[in-house]
PQR file of N, CA, C, O and H, with PARSE charges and radii, in Angstrom:
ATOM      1  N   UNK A   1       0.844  -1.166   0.000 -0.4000 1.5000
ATOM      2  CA  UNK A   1       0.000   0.000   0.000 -0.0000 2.0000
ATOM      3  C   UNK A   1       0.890   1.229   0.000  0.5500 1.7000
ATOM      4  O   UNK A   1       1.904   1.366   0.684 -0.5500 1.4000
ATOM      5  N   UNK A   2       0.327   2.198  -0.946 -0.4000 1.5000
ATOM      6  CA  UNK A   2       1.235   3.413  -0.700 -0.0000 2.0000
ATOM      7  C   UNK A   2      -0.070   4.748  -0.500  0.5500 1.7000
ATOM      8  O   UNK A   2      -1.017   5.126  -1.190 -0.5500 1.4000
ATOM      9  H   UNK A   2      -0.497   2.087  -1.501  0.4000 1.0000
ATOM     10  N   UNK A   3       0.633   5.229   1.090 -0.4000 1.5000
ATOM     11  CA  UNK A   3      -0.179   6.501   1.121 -0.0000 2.0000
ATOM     12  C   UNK A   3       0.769   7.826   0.858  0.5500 1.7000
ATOM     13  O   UNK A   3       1.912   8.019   1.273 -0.5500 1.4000
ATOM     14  H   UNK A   3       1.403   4.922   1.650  0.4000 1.0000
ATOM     15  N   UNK A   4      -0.124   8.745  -0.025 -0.4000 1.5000
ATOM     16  CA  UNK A   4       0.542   9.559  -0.562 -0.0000 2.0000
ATOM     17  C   UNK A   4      -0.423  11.282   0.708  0.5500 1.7000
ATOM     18  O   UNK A   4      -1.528  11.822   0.730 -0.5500 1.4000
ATOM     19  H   UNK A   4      -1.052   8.588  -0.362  0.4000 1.0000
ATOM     20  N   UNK A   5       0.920  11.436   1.494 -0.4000 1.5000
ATOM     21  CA  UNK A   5       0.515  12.840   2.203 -0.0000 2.0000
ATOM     22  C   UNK A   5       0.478  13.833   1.899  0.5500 1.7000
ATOM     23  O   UNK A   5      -0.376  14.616   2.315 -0.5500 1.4000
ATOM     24  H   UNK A   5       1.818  10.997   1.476  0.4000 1.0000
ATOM     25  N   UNK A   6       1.585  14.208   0.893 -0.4000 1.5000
ATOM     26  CA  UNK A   6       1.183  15.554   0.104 -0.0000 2.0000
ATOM     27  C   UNK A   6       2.244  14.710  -1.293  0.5500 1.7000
ATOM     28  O   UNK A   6       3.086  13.815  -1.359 -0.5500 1.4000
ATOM     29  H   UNK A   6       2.279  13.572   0.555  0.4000 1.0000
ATOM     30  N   UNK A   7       1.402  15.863  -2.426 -0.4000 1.5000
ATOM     31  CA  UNK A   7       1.945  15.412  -4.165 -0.0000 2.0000
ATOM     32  C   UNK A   7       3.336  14.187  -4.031  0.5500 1.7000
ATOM     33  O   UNK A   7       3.423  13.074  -4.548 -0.5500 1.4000
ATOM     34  H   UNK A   7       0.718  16.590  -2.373  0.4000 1.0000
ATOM     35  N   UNK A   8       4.318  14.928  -3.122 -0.4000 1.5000
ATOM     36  CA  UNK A   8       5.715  14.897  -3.279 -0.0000 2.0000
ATOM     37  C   UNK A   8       6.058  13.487  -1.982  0.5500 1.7000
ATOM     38  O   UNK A   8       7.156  12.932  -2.028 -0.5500 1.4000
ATOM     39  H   UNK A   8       4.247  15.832  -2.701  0.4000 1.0000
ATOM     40  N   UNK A   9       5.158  13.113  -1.067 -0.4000 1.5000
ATOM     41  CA  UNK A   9       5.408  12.736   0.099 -0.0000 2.0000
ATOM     42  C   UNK A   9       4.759  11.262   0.414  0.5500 1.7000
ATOM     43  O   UNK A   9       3.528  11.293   0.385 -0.5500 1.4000
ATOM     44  H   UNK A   9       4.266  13.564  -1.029  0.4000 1.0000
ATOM     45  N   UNK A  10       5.197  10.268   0.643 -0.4000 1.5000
ATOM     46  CA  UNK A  10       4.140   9.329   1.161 -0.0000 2.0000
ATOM     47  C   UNK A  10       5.159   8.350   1.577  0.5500 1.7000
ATOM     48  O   UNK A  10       6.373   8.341   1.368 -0.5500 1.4000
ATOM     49  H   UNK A  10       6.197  10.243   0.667  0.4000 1.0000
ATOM     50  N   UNK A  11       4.291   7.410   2.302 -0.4000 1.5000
ATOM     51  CA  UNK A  11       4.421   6.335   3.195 -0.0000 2.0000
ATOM     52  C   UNK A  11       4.136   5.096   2.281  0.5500 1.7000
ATOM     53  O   UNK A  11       3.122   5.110   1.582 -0.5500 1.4000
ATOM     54  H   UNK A  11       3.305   7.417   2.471  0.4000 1.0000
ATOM     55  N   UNK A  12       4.922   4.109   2.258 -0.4000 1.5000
ATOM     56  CA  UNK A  12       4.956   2.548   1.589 -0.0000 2.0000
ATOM     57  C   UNK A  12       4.815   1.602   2.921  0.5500 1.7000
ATOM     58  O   UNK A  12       5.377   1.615   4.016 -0.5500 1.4000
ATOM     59  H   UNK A  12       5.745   4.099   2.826  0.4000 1.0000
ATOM     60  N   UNK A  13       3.984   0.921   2.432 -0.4000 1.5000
ATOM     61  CA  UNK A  13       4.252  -0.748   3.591 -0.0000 2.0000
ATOM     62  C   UNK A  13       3.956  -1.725   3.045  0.5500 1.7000
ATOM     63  O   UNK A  13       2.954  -1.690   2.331 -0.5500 1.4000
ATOM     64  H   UNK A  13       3.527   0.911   1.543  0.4000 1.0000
ATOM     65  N   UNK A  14       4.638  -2.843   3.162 -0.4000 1.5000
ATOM     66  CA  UNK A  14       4.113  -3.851   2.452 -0.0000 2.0000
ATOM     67  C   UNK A  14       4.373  -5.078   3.344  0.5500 1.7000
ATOM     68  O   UNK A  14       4.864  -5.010   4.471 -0.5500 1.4000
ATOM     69  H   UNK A  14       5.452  -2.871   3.742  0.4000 1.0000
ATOM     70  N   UNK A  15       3.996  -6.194   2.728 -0.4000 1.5000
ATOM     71  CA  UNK A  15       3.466  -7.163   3.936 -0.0000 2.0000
ATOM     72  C   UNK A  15       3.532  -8.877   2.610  0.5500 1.7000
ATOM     73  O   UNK A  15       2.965  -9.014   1.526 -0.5500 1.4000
ATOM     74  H   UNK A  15       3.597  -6.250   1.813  0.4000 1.0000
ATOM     75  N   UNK A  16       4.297  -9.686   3.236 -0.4000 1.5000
ATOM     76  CA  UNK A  16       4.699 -10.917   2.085 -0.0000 2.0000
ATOM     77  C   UNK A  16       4.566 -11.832   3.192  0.5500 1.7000
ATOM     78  O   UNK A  16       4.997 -11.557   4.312 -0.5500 1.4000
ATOM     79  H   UNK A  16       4.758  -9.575   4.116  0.4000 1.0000
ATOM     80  N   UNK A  17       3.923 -13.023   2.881 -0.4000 1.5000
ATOM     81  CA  UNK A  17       3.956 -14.028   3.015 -0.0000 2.0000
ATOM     82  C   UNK A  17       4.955 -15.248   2.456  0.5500 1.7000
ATOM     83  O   UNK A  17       5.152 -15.350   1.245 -0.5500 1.4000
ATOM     84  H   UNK A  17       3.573 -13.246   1.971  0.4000 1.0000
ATOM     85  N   UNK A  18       5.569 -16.160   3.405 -0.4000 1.5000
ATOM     86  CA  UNK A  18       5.885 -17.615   2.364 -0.0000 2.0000
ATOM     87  C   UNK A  18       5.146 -19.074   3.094  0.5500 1.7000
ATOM     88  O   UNK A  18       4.667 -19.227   4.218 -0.5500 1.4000
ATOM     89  H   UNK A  18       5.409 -16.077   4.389  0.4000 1.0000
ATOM     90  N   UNK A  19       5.266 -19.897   2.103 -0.4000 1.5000
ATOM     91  CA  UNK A  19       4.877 -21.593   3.106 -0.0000 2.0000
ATOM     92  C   UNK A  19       5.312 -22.160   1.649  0.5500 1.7000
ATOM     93  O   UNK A  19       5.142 -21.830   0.475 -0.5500 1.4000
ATOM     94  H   UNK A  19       5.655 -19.773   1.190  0.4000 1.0000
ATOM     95  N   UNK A  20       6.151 -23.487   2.568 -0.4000 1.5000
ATOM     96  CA  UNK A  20       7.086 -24.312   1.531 -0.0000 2.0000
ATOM     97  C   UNK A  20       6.509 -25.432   2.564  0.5500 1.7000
ATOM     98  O   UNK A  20       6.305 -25.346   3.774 -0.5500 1.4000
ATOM     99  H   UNK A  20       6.289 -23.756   3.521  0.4000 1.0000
ATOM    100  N   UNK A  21       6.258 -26.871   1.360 -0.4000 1.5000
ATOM    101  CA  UNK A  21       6.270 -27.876   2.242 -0.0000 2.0000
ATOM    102  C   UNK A  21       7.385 -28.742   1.813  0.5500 1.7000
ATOM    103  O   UNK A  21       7.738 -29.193   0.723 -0.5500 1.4000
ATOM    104  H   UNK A  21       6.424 -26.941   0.377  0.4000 1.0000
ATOM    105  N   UNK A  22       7.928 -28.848   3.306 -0.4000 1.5000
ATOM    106  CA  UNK A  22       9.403 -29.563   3.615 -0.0000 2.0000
ATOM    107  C   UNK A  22       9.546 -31.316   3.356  0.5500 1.7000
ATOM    108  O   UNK A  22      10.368 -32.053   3.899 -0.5500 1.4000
ATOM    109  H   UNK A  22       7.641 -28.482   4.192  0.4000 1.0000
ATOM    110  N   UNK A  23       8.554 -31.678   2.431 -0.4000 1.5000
ATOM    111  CA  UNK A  23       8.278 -33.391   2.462 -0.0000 2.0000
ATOM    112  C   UNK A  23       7.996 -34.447   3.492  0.5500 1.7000
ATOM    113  O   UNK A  23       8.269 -34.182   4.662 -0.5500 1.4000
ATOM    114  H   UNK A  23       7.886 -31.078   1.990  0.4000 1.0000
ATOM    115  N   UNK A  24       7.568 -35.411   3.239 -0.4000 1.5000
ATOM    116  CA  UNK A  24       7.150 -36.145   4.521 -0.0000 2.0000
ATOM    117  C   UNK A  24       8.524 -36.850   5.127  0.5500 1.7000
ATOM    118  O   UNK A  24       9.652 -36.758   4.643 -0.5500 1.4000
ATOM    119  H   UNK A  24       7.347 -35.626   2.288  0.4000 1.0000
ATOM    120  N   UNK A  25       8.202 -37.441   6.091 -0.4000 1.5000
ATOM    121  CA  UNK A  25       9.522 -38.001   6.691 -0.0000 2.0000
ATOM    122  C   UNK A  25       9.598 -39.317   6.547  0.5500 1.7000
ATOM    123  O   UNK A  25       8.669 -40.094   6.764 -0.5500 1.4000
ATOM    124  H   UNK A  25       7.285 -37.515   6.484  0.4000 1.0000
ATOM    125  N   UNK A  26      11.012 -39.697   6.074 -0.4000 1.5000
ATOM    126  CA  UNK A  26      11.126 -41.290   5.520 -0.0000 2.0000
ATOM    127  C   UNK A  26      11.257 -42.063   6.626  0.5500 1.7000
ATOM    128  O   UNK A  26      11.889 -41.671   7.608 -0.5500 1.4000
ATOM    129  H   UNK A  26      11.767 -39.066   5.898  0.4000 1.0000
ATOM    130  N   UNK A  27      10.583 -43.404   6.553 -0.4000 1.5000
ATOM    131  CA  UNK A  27      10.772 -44.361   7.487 -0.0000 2.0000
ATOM    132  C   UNK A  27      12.500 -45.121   8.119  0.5500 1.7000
ATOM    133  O   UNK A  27      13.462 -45.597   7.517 -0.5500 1.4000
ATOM    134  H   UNK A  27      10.070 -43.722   5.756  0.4000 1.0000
ATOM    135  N   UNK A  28      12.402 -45.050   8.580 -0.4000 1.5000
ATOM    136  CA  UNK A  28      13.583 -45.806   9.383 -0.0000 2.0000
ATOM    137  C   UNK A  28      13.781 -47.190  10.749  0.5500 1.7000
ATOM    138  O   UNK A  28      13.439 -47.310  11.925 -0.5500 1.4000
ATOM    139  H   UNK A  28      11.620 -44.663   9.069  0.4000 1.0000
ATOM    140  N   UNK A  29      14.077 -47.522  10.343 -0.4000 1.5000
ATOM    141  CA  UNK A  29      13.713 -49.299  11.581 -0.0000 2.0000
ATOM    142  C   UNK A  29      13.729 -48.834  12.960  0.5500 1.7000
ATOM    143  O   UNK A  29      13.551 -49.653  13.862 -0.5500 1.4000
ATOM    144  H   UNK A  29      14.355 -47.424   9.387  0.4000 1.0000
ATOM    145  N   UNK A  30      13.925 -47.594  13.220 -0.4000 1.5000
ATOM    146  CA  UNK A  30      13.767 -46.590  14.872 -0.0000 2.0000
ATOM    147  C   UNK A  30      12.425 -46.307  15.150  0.5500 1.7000
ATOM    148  O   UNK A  30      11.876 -46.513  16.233 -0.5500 1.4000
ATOM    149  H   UNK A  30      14.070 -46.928  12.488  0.4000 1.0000
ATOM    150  N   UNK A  31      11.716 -45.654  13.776 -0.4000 1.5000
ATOM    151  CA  UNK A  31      10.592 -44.839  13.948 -0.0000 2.0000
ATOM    152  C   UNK A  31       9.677 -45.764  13.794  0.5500 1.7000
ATOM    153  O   UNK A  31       8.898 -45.331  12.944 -0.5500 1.4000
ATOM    154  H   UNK A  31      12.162 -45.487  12.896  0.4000 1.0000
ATOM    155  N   UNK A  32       9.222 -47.184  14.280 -0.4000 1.5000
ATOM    156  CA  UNK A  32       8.622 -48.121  13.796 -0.0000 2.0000
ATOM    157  C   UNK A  32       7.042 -47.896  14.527  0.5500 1.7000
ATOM    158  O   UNK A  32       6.161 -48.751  14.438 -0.5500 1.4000
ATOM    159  H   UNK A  32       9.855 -47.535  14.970  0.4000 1.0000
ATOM    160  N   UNK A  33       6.854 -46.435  15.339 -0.4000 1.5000
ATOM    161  CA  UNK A  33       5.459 -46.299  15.803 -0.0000 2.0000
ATOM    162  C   UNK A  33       4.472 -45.862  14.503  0.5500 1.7000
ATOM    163  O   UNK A  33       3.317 -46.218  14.268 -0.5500 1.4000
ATOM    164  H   UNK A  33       7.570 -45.740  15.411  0.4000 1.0000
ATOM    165  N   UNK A  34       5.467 -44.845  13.657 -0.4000 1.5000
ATOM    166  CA  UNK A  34       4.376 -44.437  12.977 -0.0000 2.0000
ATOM    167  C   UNK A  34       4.695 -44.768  11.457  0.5500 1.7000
ATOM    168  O   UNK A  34       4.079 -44.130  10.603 -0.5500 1.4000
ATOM    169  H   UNK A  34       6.405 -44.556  13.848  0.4000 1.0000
ATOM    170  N   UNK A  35       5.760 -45.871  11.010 -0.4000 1.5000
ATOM    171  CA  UNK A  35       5.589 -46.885   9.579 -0.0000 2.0000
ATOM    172  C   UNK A  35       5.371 -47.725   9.899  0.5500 1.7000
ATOM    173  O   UNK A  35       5.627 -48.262  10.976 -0.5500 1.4000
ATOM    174  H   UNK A  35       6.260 -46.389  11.704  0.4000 1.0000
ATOM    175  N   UNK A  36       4.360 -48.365   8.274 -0.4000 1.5000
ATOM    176  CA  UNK A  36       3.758 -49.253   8.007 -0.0000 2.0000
ATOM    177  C   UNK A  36       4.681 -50.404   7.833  0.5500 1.7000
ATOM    178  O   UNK A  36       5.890 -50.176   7.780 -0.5500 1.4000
ATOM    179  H   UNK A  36       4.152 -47.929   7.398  0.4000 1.0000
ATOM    180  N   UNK A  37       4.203 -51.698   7.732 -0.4000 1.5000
ATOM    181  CA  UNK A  37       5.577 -52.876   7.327 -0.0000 2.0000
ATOM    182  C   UNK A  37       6.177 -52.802   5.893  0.5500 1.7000
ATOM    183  O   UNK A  37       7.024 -53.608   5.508 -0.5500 1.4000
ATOM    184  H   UNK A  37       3.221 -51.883   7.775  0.4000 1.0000
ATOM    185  N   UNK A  38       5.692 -51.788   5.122 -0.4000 1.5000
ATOM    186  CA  UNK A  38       5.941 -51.653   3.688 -0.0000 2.0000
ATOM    187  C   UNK A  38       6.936 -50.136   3.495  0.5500 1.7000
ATOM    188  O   UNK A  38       7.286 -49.440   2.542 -0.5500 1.4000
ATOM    189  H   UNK A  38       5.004 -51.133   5.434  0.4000 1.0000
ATOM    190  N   UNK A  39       7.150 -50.115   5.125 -0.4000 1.5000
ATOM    191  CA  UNK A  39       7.720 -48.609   4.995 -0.0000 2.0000
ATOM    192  C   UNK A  39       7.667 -47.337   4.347  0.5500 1.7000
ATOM    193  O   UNK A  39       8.571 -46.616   3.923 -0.5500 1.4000
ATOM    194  H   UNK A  39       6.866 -50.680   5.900  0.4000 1.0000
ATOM    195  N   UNK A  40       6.093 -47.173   4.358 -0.4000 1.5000
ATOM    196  CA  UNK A  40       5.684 -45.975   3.949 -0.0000 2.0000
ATOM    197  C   UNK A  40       5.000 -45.255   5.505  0.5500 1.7000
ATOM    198  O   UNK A  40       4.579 -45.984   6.404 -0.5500 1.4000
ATOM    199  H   UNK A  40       5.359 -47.759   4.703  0.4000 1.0000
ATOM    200  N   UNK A  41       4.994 -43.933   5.583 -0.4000 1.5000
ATOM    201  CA  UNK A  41       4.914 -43.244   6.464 -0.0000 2.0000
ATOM    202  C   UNK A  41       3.106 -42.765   6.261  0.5500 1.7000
ATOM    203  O   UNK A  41       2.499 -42.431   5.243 -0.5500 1.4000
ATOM    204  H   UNK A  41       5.336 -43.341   4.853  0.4000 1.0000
ATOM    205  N   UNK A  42       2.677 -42.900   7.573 -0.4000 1.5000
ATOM    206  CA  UNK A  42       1.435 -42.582   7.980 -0.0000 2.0000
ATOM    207  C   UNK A  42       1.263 -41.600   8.125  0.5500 1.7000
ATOM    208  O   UNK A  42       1.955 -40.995   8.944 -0.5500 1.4000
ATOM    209  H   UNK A  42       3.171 -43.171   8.399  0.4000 1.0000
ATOM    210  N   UNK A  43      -0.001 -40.779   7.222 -0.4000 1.5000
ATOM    211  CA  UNK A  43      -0.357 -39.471   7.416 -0.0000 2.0000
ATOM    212  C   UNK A  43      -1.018 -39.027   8.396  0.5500 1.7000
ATOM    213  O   UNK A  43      -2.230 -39.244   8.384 -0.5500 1.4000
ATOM    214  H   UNK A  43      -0.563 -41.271   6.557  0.4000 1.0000
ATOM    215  N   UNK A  44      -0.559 -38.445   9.278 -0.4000 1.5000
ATOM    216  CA  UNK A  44      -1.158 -38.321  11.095 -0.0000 2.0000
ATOM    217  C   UNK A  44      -1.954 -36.665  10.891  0.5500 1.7000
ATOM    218  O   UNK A  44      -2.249 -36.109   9.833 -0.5500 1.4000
ATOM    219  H   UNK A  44       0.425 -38.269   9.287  0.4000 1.0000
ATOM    220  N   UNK A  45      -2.070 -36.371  11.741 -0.4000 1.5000
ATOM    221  CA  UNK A  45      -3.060 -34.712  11.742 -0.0000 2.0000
ATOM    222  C   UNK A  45      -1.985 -33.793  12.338  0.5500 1.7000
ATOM    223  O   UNK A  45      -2.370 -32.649  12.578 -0.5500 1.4000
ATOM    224  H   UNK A  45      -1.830 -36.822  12.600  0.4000 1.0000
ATOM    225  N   UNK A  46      -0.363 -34.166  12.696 -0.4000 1.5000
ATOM    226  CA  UNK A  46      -0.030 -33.145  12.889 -0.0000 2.0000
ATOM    227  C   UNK A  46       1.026 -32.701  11.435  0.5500 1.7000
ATOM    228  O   UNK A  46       2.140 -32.177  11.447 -0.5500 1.4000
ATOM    229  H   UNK A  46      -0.051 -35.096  12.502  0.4000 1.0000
ATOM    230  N   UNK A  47       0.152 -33.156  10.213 -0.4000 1.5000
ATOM    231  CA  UNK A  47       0.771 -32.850   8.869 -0.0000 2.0000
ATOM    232  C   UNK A  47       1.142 -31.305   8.987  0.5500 1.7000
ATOM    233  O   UNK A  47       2.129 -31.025   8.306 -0.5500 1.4000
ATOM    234  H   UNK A  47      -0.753 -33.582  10.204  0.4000 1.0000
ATOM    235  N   UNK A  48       0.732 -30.510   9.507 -0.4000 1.5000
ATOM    236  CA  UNK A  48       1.320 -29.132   9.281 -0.0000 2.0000
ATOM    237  C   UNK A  48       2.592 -28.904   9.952  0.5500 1.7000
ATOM    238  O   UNK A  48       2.917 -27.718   9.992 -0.5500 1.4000
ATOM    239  H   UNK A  48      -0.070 -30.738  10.060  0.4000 1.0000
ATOM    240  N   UNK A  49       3.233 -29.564  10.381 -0.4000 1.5000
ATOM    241  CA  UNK A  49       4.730 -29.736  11.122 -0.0000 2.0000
ATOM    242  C   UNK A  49       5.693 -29.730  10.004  0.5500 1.7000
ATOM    243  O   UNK A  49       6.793 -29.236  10.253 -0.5500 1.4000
ATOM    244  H   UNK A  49       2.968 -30.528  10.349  0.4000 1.0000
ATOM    245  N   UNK A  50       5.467 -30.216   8.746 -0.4000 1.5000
ATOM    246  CA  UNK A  50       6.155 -30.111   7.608 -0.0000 2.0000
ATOM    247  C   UNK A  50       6.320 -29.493   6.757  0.5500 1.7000
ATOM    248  O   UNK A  50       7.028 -29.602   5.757 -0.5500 1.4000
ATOM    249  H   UNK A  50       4.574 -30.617   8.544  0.4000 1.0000
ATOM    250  N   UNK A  51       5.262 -28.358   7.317 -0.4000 1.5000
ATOM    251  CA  UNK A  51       5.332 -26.765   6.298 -0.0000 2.0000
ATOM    252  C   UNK A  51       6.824 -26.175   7.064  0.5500 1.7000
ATOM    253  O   UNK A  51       7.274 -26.393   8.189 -0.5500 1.4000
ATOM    254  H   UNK A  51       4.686 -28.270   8.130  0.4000 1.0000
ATOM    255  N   UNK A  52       7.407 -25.248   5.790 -0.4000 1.5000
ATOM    256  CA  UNK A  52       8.020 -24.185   6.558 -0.0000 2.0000
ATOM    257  C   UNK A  52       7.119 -22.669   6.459  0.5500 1.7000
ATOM    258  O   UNK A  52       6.441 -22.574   5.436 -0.5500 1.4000
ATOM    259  H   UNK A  52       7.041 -25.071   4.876  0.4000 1.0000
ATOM    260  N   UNK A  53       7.072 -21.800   7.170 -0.4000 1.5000
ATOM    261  CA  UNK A  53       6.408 -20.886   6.966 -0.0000 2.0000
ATOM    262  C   UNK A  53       6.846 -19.576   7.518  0.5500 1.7000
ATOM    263  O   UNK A  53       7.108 -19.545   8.720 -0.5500 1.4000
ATOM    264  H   UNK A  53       7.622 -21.877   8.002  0.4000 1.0000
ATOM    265  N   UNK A  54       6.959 -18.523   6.835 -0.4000 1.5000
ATOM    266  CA  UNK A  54       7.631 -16.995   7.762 -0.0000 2.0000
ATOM    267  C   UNK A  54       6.743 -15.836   6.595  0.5500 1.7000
ATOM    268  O   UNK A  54       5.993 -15.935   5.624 -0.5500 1.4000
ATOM    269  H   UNK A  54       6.747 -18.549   5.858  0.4000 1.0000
ATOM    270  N   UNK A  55       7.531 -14.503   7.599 -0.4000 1.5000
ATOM    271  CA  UNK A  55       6.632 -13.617   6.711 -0.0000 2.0000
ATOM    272  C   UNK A  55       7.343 -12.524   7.136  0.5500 1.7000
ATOM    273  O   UNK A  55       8.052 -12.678   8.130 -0.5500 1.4000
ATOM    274  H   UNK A  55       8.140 -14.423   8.388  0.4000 1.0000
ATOM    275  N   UNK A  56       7.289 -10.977   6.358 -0.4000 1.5000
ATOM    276  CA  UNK A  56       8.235  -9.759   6.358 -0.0000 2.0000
ATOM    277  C   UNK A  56       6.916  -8.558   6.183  0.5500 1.7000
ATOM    278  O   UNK A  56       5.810  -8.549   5.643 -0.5500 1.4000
ATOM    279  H   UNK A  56       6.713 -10.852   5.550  0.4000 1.0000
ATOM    280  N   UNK A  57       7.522  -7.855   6.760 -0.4000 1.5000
ATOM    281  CA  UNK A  57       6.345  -6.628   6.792 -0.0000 2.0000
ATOM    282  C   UNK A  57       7.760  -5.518   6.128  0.5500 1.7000
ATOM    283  O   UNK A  57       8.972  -5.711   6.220 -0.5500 1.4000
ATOM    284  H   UNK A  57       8.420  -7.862   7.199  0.4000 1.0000
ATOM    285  N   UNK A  58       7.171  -4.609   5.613 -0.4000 1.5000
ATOM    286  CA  UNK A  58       8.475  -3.474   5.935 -0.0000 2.0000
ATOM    287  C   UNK A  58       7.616  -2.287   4.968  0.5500 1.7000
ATOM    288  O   UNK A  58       6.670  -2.325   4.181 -0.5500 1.4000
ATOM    289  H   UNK A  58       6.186  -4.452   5.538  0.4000 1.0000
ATOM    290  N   UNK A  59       8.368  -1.420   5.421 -0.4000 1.5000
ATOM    291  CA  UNK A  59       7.988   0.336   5.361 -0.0000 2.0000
ATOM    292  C   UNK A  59       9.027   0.925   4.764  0.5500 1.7000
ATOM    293  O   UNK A  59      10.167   0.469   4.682 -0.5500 1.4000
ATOM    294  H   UNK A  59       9.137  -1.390   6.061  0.4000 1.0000
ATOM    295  N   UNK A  60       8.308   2.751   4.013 -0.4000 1.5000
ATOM    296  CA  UNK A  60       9.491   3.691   3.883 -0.0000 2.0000
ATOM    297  C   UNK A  60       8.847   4.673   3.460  0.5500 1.7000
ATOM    298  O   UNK A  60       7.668   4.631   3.109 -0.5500 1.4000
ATOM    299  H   UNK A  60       7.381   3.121   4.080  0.4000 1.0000
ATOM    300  N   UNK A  61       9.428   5.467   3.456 -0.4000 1.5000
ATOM    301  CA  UNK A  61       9.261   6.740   2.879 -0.0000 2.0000
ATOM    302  C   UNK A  61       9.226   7.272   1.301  0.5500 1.7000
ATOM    303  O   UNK A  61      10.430   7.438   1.108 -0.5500 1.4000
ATOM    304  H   UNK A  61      10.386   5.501   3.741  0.4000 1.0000
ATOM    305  N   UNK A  62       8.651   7.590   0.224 -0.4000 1.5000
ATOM    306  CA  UNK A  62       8.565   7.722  -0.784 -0.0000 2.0000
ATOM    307  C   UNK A  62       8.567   9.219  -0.986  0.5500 1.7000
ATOM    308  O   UNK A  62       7.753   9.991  -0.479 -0.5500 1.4000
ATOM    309  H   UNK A  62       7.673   7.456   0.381  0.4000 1.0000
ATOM    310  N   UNK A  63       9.783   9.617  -1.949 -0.4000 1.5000
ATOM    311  CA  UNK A  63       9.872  11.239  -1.986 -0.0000 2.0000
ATOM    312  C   UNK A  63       9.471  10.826  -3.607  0.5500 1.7000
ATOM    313  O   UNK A  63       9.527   9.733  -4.170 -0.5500 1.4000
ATOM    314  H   UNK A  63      10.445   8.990  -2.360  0.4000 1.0000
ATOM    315  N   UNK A  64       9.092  12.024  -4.055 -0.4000 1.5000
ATOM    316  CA  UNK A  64       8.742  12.306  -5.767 -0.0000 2.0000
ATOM    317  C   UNK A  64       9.304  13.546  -5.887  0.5500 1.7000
ATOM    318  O   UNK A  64       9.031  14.518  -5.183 -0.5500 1.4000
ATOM    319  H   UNK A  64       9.046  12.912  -3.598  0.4000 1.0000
ATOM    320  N   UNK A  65      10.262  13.497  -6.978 -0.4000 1.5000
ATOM    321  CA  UNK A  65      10.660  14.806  -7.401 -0.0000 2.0000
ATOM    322  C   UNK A  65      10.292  15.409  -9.134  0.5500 1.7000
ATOM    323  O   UNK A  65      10.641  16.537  -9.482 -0.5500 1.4000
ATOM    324  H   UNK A  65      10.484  12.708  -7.551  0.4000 1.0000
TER
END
């Protein structure tokens, strides 16, 4: 968004999002609570543990000449 205070003068802010998903997690003969005997990994409900996710805000000043 840009607010403009006078002709020459204004304020910028802007605001970004990201989300990457980080893949599921491979089985291993340790983790034997949550693979199958075919060693594929069980889709549980805390699937959002495998997003990465962040975000940036930022501002400034805008002169026009």
């Amino acid at each position: 968004m840009k607010f403009w205070l006078t002709p020459r003068l204004g304020l910028r802010f802007d605001a970004r999002g990201r989300s990457a998903y980080v893949g599921a997690k491979r089985c291993s003969r340790t983790d034997d609570f949550f693979c199958r005997a075919d060693d594929s990994f069980y889709r549980d409900d805390n699937d959002r543990r495998r997003w990465y996710t962040s975000g940036e805000t930022t501002g400034g000043v805008t002169f026009a000449f």
